[in-house]
N, C-alpha and C positions, 0 to 999 in steps of 0.2 A: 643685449636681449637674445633669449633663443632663437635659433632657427629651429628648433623641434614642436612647439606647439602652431608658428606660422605654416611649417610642412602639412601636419597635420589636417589642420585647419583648410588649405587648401586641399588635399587632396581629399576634404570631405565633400567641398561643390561635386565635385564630377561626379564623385560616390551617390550625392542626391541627385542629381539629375539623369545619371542611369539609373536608381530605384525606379527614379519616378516614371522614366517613359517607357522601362520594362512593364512597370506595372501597368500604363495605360493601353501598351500599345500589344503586350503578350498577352497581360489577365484576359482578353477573349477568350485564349485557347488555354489554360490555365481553368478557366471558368469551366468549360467546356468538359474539359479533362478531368476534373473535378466532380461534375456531377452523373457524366456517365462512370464515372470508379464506384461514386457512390452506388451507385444503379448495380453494379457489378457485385459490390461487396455484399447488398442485398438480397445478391439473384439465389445466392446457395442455397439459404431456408425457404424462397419462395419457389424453388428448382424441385428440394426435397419435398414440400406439400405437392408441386403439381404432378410429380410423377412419381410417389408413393406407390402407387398400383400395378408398375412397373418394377418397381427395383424392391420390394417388398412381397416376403409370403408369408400364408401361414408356419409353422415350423412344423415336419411330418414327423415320421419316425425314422425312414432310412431313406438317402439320397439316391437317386439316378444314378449311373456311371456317366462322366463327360463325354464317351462315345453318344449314348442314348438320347441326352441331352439335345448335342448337334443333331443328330437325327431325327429330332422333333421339329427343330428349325427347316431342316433340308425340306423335310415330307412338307412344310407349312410355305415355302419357299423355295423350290428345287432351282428356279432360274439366279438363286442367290450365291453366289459360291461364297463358302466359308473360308475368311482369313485367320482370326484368333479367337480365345476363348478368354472368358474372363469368371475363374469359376466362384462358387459363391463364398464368401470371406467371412460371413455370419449367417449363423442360425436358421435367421428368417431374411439371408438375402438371396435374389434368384437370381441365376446365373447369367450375365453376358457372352452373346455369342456376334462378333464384328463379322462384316460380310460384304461383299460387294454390290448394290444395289442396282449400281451405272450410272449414279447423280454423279455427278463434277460441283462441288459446292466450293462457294466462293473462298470459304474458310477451311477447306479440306478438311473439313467432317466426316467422319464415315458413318455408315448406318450401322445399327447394333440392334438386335432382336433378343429381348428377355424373354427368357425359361424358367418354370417353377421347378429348383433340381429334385422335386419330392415326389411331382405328378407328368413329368413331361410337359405339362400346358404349357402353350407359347402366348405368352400373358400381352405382347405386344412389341410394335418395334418404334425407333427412337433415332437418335443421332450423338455421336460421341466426338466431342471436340478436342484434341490438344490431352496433353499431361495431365491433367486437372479431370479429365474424362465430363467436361461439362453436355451438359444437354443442350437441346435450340435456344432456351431462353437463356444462358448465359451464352451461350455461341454467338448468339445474335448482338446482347449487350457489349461482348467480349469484342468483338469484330467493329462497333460502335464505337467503343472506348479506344481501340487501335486505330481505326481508320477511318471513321465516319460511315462506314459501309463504300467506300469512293473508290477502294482498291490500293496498288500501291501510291499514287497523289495522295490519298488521303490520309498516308501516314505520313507525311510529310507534317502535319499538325499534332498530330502529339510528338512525333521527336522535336519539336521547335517548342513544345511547351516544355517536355522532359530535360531539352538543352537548357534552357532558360532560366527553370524553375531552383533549380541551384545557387544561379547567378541572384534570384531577386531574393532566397530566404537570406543568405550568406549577409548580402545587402544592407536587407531589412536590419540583421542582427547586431551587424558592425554600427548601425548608423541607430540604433537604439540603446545600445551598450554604450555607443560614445555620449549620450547624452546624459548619463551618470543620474538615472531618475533614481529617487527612492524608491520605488514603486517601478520596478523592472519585471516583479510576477507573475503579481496583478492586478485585475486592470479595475483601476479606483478613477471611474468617471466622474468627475465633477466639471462643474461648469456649464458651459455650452458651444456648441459650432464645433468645428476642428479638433478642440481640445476634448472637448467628450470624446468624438471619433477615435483619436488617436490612443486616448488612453484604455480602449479595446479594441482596436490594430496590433499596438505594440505589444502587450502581454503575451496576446494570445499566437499571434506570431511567432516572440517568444518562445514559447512551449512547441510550437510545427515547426520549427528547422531541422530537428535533428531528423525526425518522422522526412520529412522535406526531399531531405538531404539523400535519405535511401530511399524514396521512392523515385527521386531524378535519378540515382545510379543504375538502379536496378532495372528502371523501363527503360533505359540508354539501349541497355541488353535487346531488346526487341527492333530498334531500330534499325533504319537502312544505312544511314551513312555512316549515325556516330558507330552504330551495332557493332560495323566491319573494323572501325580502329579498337573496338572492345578483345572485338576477334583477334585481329591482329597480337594486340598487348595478350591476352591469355596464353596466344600462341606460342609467344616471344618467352614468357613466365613458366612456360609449362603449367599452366591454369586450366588447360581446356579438360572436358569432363570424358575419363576412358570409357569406350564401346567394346565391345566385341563385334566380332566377323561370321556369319552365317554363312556357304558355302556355294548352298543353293538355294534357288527360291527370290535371287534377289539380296538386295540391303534391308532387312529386318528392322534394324536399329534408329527408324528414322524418330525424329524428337516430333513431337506434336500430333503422334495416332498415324503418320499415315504411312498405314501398313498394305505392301504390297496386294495387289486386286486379284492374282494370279492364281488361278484353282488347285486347291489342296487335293491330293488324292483320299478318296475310299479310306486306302489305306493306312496312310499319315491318321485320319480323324479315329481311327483305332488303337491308332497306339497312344492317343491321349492320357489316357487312365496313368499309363504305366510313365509319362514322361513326368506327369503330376507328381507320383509316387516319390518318382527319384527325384526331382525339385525340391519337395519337401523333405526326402532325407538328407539332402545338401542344405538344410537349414536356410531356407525359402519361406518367409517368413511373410504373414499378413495378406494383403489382395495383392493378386498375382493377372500376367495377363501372357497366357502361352499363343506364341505365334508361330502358327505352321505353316509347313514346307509347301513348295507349290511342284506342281509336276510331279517328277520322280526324286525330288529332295530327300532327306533324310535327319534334316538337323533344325531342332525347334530353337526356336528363342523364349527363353522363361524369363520374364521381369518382374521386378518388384514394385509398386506402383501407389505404394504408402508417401506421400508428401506430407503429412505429418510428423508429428513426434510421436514414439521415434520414428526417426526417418529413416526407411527402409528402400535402397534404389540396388538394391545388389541384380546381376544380370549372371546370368548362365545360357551357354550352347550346348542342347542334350543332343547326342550325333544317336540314331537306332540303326545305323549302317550294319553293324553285325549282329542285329536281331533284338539283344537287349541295351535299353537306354542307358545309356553313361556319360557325365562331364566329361566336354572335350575344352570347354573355354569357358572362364568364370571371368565377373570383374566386379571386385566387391565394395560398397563403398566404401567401408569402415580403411580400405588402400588406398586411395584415391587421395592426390596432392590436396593439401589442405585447404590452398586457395579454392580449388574444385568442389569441397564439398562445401565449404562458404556460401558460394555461388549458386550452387544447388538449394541453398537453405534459405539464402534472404532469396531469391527468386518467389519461392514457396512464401514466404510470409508474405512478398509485394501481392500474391496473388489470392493470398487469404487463405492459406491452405496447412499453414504449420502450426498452429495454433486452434487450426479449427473454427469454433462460433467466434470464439474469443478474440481472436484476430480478425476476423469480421467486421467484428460492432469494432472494433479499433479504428478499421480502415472508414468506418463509415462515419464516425465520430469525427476522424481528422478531413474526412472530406468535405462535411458540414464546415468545420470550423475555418479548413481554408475559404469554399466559399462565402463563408461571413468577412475572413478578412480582406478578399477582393473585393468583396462589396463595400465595405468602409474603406478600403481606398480609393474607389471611384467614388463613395461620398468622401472625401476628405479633397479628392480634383477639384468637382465642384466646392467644397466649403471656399476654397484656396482663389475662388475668381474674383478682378480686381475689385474695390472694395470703389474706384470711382463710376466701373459699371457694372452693377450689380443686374442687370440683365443678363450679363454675360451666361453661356451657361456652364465654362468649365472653366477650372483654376489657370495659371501662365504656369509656364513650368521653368525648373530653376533656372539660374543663367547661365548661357555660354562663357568659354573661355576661360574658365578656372586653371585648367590643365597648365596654359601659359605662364600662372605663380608659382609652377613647382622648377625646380632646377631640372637640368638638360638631363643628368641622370638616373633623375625618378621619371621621367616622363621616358625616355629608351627601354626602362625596364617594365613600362605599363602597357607599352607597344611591341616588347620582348613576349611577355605573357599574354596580351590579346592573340598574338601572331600564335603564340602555340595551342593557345587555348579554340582557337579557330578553326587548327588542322584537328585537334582530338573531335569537339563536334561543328562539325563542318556547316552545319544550317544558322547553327547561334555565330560563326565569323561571320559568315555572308551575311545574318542580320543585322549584325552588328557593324559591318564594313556599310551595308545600305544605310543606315544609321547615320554613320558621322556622314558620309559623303551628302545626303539629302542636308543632315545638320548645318555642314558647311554652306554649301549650298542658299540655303534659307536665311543664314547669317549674311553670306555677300549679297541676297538681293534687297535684303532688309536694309541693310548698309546702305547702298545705293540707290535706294527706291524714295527716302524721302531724308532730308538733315535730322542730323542727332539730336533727340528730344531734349530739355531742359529738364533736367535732375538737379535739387537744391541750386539751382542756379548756375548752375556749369553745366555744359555741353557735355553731352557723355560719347569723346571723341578715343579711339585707340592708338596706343602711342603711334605707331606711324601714320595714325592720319593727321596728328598733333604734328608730328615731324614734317610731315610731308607740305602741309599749309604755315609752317612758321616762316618760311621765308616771305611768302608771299602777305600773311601777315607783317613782319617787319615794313614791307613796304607800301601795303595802304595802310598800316597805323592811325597817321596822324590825319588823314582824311575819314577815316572810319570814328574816331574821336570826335572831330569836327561836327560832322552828321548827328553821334549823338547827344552832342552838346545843346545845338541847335536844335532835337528834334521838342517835342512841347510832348511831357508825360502822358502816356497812356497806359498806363496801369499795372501790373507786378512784373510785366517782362522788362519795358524798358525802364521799369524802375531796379529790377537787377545789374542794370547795365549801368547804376551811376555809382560815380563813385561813394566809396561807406555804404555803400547797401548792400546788405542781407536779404535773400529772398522769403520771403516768409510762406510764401504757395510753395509745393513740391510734397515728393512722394511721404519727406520724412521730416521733422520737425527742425528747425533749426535750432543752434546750442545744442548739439550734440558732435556731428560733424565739427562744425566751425572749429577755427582756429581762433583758442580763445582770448576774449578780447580781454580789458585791461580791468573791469569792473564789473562784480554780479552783484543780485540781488536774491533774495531768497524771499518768498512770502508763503504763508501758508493761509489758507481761509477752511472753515468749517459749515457746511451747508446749513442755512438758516432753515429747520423744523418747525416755524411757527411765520404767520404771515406779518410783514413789516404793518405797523399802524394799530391790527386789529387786538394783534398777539394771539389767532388762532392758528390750532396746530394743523398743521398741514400732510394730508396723507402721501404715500410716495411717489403715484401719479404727479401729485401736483410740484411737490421738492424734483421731480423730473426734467417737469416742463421748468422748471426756474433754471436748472441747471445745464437743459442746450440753448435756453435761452442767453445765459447767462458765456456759455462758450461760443455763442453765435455773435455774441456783443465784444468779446475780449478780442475776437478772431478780428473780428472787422477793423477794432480800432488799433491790433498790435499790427496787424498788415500793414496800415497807414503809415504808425511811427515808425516802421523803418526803412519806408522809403519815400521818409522825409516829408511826409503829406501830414494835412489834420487830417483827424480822424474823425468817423460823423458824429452827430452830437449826441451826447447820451441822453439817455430818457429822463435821467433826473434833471439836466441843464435848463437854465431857462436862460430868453436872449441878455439878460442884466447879469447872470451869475459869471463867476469865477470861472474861466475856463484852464484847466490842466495842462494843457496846452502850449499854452504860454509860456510856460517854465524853460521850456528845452526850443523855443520861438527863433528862428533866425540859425541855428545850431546844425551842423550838419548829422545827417542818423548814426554817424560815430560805428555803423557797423552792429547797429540794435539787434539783435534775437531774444524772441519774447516765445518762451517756451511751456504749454501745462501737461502738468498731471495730475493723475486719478488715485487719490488712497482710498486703501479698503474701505472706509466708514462708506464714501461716495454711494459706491454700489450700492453697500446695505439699506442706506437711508432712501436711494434714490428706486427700491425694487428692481435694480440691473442683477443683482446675482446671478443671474442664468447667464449673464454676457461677461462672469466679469473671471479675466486671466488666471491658471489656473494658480501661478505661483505667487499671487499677491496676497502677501498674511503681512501683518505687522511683524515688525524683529524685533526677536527678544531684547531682554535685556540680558548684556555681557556681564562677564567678570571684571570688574574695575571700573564697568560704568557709574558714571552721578549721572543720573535724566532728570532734568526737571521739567516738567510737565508741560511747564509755559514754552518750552523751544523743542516740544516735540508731536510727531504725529500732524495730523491735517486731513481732510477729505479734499483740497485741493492743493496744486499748486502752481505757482510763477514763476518762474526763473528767469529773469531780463539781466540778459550781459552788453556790456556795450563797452566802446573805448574813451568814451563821452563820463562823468559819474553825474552831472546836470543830467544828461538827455536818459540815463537810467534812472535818477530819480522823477524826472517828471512824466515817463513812462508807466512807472509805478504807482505815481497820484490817479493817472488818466483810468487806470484797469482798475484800483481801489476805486474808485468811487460810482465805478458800473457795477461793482459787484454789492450794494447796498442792500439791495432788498433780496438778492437771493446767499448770500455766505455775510459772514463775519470773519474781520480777522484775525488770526490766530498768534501767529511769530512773524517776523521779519529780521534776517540776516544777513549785513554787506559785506562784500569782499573784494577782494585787490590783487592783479597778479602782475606784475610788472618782469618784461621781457626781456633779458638781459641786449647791450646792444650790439651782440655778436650775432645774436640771432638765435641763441642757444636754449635749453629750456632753464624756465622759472624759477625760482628758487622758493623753497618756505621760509616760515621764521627761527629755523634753526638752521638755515642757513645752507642747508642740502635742496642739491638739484630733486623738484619733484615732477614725476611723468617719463624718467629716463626708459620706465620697461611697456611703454604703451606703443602699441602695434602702430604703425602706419594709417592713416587715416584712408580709409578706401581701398587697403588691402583685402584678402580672405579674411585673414586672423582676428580680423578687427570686425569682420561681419560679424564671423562667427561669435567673437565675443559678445557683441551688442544688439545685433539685433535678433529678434524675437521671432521664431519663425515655426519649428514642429513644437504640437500640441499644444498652442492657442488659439482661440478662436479667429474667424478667418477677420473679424473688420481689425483686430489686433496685429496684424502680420506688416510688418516695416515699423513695429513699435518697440520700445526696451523697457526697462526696469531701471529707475533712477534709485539709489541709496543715497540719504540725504544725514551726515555727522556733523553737529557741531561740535569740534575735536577742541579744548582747552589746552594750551604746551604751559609747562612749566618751565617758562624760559629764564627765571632766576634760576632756578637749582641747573636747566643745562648749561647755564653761561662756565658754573665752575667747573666743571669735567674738562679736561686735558682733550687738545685735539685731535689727539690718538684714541679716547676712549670714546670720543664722538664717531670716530672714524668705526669703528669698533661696534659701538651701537647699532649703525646702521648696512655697513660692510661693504661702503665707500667712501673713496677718498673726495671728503668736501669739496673741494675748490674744481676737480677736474667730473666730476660723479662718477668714475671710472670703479669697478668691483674693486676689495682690495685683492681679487685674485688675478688681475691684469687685464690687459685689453682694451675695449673701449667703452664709451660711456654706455653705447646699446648694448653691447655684449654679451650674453649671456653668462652668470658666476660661475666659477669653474670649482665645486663645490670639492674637489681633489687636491687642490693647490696648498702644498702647507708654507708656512711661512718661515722665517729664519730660525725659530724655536721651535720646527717642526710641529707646531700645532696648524689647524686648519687656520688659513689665512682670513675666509671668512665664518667668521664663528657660528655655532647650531645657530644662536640665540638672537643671530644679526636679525635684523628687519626684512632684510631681503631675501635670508637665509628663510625667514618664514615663512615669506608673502610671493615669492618672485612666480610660484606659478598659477598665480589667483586669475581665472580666464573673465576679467573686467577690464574696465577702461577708465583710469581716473581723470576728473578737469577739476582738481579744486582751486578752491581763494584762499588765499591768506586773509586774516581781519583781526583786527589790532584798534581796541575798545578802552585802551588803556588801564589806570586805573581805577577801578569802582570805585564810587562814593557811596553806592547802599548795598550793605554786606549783605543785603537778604536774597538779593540776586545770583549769590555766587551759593557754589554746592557744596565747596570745601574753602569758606575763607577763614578760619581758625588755622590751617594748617597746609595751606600750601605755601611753600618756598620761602619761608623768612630764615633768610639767610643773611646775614653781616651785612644787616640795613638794607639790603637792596629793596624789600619792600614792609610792608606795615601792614599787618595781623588786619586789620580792620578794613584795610582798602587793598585786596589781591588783586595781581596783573591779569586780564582778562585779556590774551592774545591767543591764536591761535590758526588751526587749518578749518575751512567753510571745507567738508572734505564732502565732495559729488562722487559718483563712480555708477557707471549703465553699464548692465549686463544682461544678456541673457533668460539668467535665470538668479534670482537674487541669494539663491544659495551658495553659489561663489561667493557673494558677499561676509553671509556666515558661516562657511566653512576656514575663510581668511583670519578673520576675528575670533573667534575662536579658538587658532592656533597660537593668532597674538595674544590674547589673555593668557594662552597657556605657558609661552614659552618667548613671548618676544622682549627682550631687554628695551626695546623703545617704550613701552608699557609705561615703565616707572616714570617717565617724564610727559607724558599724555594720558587726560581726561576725556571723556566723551560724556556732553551735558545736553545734549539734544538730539537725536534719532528721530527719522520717517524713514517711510519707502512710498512710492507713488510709479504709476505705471505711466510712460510718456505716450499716447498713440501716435498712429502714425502722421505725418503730414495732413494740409488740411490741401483737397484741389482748390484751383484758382476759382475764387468766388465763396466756396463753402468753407467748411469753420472745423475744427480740431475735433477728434472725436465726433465726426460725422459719422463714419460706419459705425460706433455705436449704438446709434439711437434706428438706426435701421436694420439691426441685425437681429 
């Protein structure tokens, strides 16, 4: 058997249960972060209305000089000293003049006074934030969105959201893409509970990772801790953004407006005009923002201050040292390392600013839709809470200890990469290290705090605590025997503890798990639509009520029979009749599991549609199927396996004849597996080991295979998907095939079940290996060749019906296998595989079959004359009855 889909499969727990407590335990600040961006990406058009008055004139006929301009401001302001100029870049926009006011603002904003460059009027004054030249209201949203208004603490919340937010799309995407939905686009809710939820979670998600993925990069940038390893790495790359050097006057070039406070001379604000002049013959392009000299400086700073497309950041130092202005230091962008101008660019988009409107509604689009999808994942928490108390108000989250399934060097290399991943952003390790340490933590007190609960009847103990108490088990054994020999039944715990008994309370159905016993049954019933006696028909309410009634009555009395009890008396019984009972009387419970499910009809007839799973359709019919109608399909079903075939069939009389008045029976199928006595697995009737590629029982692999867990509704969750074949072999025609072409067919060696590519019986085929004829050892066409990586789990029977006596029963008896007398045209051999298999998701099942029709050489000597599918719910708890979170959901 592989180790690649077991790997997998385990390293998906961990995978879900960091989604899940990122998303529980981040999405606050996620959430947070989310709707002030929104707020953000809003504020530009609401910025533009509020201060149209301001950054807007009429258009005159000749403009002011930038000297005159400033002079308007001074006269209006004289305690102001002027730092830069911002002059007008259109028609009708008036001019920026920054200046020092003497506020210390939290966000080191400086104050800015507009001028109409037409009339002189000083139209008003304002505040200028950062690159962006935002006003108060996005300043304030802007400062919000960074930090809560809290200072530096309070950016400690979005870089723990910006760290995180990566880790949970990345997440999401992996653990959605691994789930191989059709419908990965989008989002096609059907159903109810969970499964609606999920299936606009996952889409929509979908579509925000990449979006995700560069807004946690690019707000990294802003940060305090992760910021500086950004720093660091651009430093290292030669990435970081070239400046130029101003002489005097201070450092000009700071990022974010804050331009030195230091008073400009008279003089400097005169030779404005001329420095403009010469900017824009240096091909200075777009809005501009000239910063002058303080004192007795001499050297302006001209920048370019377009964050759109095109993006224009080119910077120039005009020196007027020798009277007239001239380039002494330029730094353009279109030179600037390429990583550098990247970074300049998505910066500018993260901020809404490269794109303009259009980028905007973008950002404010993906902000919505992230907060829709935290919110469907805290509803999908609660969908997720346990199903026996529904008071609960939030879901359990997945389990620990996965990690422990993976080998020692996947697990080094997942604590290689946490370790690095920790030092790049330093708030998401120490998250993350608080995390498992609490985790751990909580898992040893829990341990310790009370004994291992009772799961399907075994103790859910961890190999070394197993270890650790087997000695001491060895030695009170046989007095812990005695005890409960002697003790006098009390109900489904110490009816677990006797021997042949199966517990039938627990989280998840029995005959699934178990190890199967030596005899099944197969029954199918069809919900009775008209009332028994009257023969009126009955609406869905009422075919409802018949049907928990009806699981309420099954549940009660399959509990009984198998742990060895009667069971209570049915509604039909009266004290003279027949009791069922009797049949299997004196008989030990042989190991009974009595197990149901739900086919689609159920739902429909019964008005559940809104509750009922998302993947439950009937299955097609195949290529090379015969169905015959009578051994296919059900709205219910029974599966009683036992090691007893008395104590399965009188199991079977007891649950038929409760179901009277509310189903009819449909089919009934029995079967046989007898276990070789090496211990080894089963055999069919052709004679090959069957179940050699099924996962370990209670492994990951096997979870994941079978049980039922993202995007169905929540009372569904510890349930599967049963496919139910009555598979026909044609064992006259493979009797004559050489034991080499049997070998061949299936693409193992009979007698040992070993691939014929080598190895062992679990082994996984080494689809490489050629053989002495240098062709492939195991051929395309082999069985296993086609099936081996079907993510199911099989338990079938073999059953052996002999030969028919009425040909009308059979699908092909003109024509199957009359071969040199082995059998008779009129009476065909009717043997075969009862073939079960739980999955998942039942598309494994047809995606499997499917490829067999198309390509599998086992084909030609197997029929399939019977087909269902039914959903198994989960466990019933102790007292209550199967499909109880149904009818409360």
């Amino acid at each position: 058997m592989s180790n690649r889909p077991k790997f997998w499969a385990a390293l998906r727990q961990p995978l879900l249960r960091l989604h899940f407590y990122a998303g529980v335990l981040i999405a606050p600040f996620l959430l947070v972060s989310a709707v002030t961006g929104l707020a953000y990406a809003l504020s530009y058009p609401v910025e533009d209305a509020l201060y149209s008055d301001l950054r807007t004139v009429d258009v005159g006929e000749e403009r002011l000089s930038l000297a005159d301009q400033v002079d308007a401001v001074t006269a209006a302001h004289p305690d102001w000293p002027v730092t830069a100029v911002r002059p007008a870049a259109e028609a009708d926009a008036s001019t920026g003049v920054l200046v020092d006011d003497g506020v210390d603002r939290e966000s080191g904003a400086v104050a800015v006074v507009y001028v109409d460059p037409y009339t002189g009027e000083v139209l008003g004054e304002s505040t200028s934030y950062g690159s962006s030249q935002a006003g108060p209201v996005r300043e304030w949203i802007s400062t919000l969105h960074r930090s809560l208004h809290l200072g530096d603490p309070g950016r400690l919340y979005s870089e723990l959201a910006a760290s995180w937010l990566w880790v949970v799309a990345l997440g999401g995407l992996v653990l959605w893409v691994s789930r191989k939905r059709r419908s990965l686009l989008v989002p096609r809710p059907s159903g109810a509970g969970r499964s609606r939820t999920l299936a606009w979670h996952g889409p929509v998600g979908f579509w925000l990772v990449a979006v995700l993925l560069f807004l946690s990069v690019t707000g990294l940038t802003w940060s305090k801790y992760a910021g500086e390893r950004v720093t660091e790495l651009r430093q290292a790359l030669d990435w970081t953004t070239p400046s130029v050097t101003v002489d005097a006057g201070g450092d000009h070039s700071g990022h974010g407006g804050h331009e030195s406070s230091a008073t400009a001379s008279p003089f400097a604000v005169t030779l404005l005009d001329s420095v403009h002049e010469t900017a824009l013959d240096a091909d200075m392009n777009g809005p501009l923002q000239i910063t002058l000299p303080s004192g007795s400086g001499t050297q302006y700073l001209v920048a370019e201050t377009r964050r759109s497309l095109p993006v224009e950041q080119d910077q120039l130092v005009v020196d007027t040292a020798s009277g007239a202005p001239e380039v002494v230091e330029e730094s353009r962008f279109a030179e600037w390392p390429f990583m550098a101008q990247v970074t300049n660019v998505f910066i500018a988009a993260h901020m809404g600013l490269l794109f303009g409107l259009a980028n905007q509604l973008l950002l404010a689009a993906v902000m919505i839709a992230l907060v829709c999808v935290i919110v469907w994942g805290y509803r999908m928490w609660w969908q997720r809470r346990p199903l026996r108390s529904q008071r609960a108000l939030v879901g359990r989250p997945y389990p620990r200890g996965s990690l422990r399934r993976l080998p020692w060097p996947a697990v080094a290399v997942i604590v290689a990469v946490a370790a690095g991943v920790g030092w790049c952003f330093p708030l998401l390790g120490i998250s993350l290290a608080a995390f498992v340490v609490v985790d751990v933590l909580v898992g040893v007190w829990q341990r310790f705090r009370k004994p291992p609960r009772e799961h399907q009847g075994e103790p859910q103990l961890s190999r070394r605590t197993a270890l650790a108490g087997a000695t001491i088990s060895a030695a009170v054994g046989a007095g812990v025997g005695m005890a409960i020999a002697s003790s006098q039944s009390d109900g489904g715990e110490a009816a677990a503890e006797a021997p042949g008994v199966e517990p039938f309370f627990g989280d998840r159905q029995g005959g699934i798990e178990t190890p199967a016993q030596q005899h099944a049954l197969f029954a199918s019933f069809t919900l009775s639509d008209t009332e028994l006696g009257t023969g009126e028909a009955l609406d869905a309410a009422a075919i409802a009520a018949n049907l928990r009634t009806l699981l309420q009555d099954w549940s009660a009395a399959a509990a009984a029979l198998a742990a060895g009890e009667a069971p209570p008396k049915a509604a039909i019984d009266g004290d003279d009749q027949f009791d069922a009972e009797a049949v299997s009387a004196g008989l030990d419970p042989a190991r009974l599991t009595v197990t149901f499910g739900l086919g689609p009809g159920a739902f429909a007839k019964a008005g559940l549609e809104a509750a009922q799973p998302s993947k439950l359709v009937e299955l097609p019919e195949f290529a090379g199927d015969k169905l015959n109608p009578a051994w296919s399909g059900g709205d219910l079903l029974v599966q009683i396996c036992g090691d007893d075939q008395q104590v399965v069939s009188g199991a079977f009389l007891e649950l038929r004849k409760r179901a009277v008045a509310a189903a009819k029976l449909g089919w009934v199928q029995q079967g046989f597996s007898s276990r070789p006595s090496d211990g080894g697995t089963p055999r069919n009737l052709m004679g090959f080991k069957d179940g050699s590629a099924n996962p370990e029982t209670g492994s990951a692999e096997f979870d994941a295979r079978v049980w039922a867990v993202d995007g169905e509704p929540s009372w569904f969750e510890g349930g599967t998907y049963l496919v139910f074949r009555k598979i026909r072999m044609r064992l006259p025609d493979w009797s004559m095939l050489s034991a080499e072409d049997q070998n061949l067919t299936f693409g193992r060696e009979r007698d040992s079940g070993v691939p014929l590519s080598g190895g062992g019986e679990f082994d996984h085929p080494d689809f490489e290996v050629l053989d002495a004829s240098g062709l492939p050892a195991v051929p395309a066409d082999a069985h296993i060749a086609v099936v081996h990586d079907a993510p199911m789990v099989r338990r079938g029977y073999n059953y052996d019906y002999g030969f028919l006596t009425q040909g009308d029963v059979s699908s092909d008896e003109a024509e199957d296998g009359h071969l040199d007398g082995h059998m008779h045209a009129a009476h065909p051999y009717d043997a075969g595989l009862l073939f079960v298999s739980f999955q998942a998701d039942p598309q494994a099942f047809i995606d499997a079959q499917e490829k067999m029709a198309a390509s599998d050489r086992l084909s030609e000597f197997i029929t399939a004359e019977g087909s269902a599918v039914f959903v198994l719910p989960p466990g019933a708890p102790e007292g209550g009855y199967v499909g109880q979170g149904l009818f409360g959901a």
